[in-house]
C-alpha positions as CSV (number, residue, x, y, z in Angstrom):
1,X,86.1,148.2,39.1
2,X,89.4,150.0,40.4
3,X,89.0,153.7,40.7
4,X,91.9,156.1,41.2
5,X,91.3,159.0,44.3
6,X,93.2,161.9,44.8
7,X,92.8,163.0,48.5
8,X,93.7,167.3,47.8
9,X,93.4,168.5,51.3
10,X,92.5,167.2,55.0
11,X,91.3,169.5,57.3
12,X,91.5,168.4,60.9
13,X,89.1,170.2,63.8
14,X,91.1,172.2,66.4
15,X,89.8,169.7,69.3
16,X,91.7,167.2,66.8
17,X,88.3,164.6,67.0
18,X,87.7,164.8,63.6
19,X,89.3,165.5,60.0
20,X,87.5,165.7,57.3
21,X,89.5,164.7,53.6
22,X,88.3,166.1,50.3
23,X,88.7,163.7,47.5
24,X,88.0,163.9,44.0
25,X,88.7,160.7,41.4
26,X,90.9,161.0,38.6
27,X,89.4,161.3,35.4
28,X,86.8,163.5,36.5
29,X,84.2,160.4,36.9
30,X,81.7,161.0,39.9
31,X,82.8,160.1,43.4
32,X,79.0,159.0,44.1
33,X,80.1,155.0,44.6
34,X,83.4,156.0,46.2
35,X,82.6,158.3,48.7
36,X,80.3,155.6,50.9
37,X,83.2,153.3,50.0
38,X,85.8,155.2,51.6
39,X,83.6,156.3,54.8
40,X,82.6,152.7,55.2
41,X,86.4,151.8,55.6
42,X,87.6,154.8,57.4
43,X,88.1,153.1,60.4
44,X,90.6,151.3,58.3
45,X,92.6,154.1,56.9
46,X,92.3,155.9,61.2
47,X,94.2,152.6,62.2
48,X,97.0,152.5,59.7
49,X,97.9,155.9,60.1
50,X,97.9,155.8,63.9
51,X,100.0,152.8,63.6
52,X,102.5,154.7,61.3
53,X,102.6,157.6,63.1
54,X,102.8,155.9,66.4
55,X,99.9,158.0,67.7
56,X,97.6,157.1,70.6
57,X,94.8,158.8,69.2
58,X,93.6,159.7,65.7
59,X,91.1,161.6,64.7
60,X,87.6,160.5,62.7
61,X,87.8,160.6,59.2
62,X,84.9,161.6,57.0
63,X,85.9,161.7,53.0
64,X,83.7,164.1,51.1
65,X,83.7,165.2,47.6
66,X,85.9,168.2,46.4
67,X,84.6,170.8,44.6
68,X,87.3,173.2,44.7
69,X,88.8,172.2,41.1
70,X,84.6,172.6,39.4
71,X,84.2,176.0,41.5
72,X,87.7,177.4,40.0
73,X,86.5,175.9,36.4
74,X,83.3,178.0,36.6
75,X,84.9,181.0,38.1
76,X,87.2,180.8,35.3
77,X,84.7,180.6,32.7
78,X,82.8,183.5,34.5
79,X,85.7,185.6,34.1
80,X,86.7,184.5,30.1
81,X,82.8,185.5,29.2
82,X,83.2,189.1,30.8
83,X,86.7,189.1,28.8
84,X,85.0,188.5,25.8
85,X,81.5,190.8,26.2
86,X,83.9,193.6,27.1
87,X,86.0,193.3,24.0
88,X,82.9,193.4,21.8
């Protein structure tokens, strides 16, 4: 089954060996059959992009969930509960 994967931020290591890519599906469904997908295949996705960038070396991708979008969502609803205990 196709799934669609938004890749929301890459962070590379200053030594630039490594990068590590936060992806999250679309849809909300869990990343838990993605995720070895995609690091399986990274070698894949290090090749292409060195070939379009014309780059000697790339670094090593590892994909890993991204939890930034849940952490704002509970942070959120932290802040709408005080909002409403205050006004009561």
């Amino acid at each position: 089954m196709a799934q669609n994967v938004t890749v929301s931020e890459v962070r590379v290591s200053p030594d630039l060996k490594s990068a590590t890519a936060y992806v999250s599906t679309l849809g909300g469904s869990s990343t838990g059959e993605i995720l070895p997908a995609l690091n399986e295949e990274a070698q894949v996705f290090q090749k292409e992009i060195a070939h379009k960038l014309k780059l000697r070396f790339t670094p090593r991708i590892r994909f890993v969930e991204d939890e930034s979008f849940e952490k704002a969502n509970r942070i959120e609803s932290i802040l709408h509960d005080l909002k409403k205990e205050k006004m009561q």
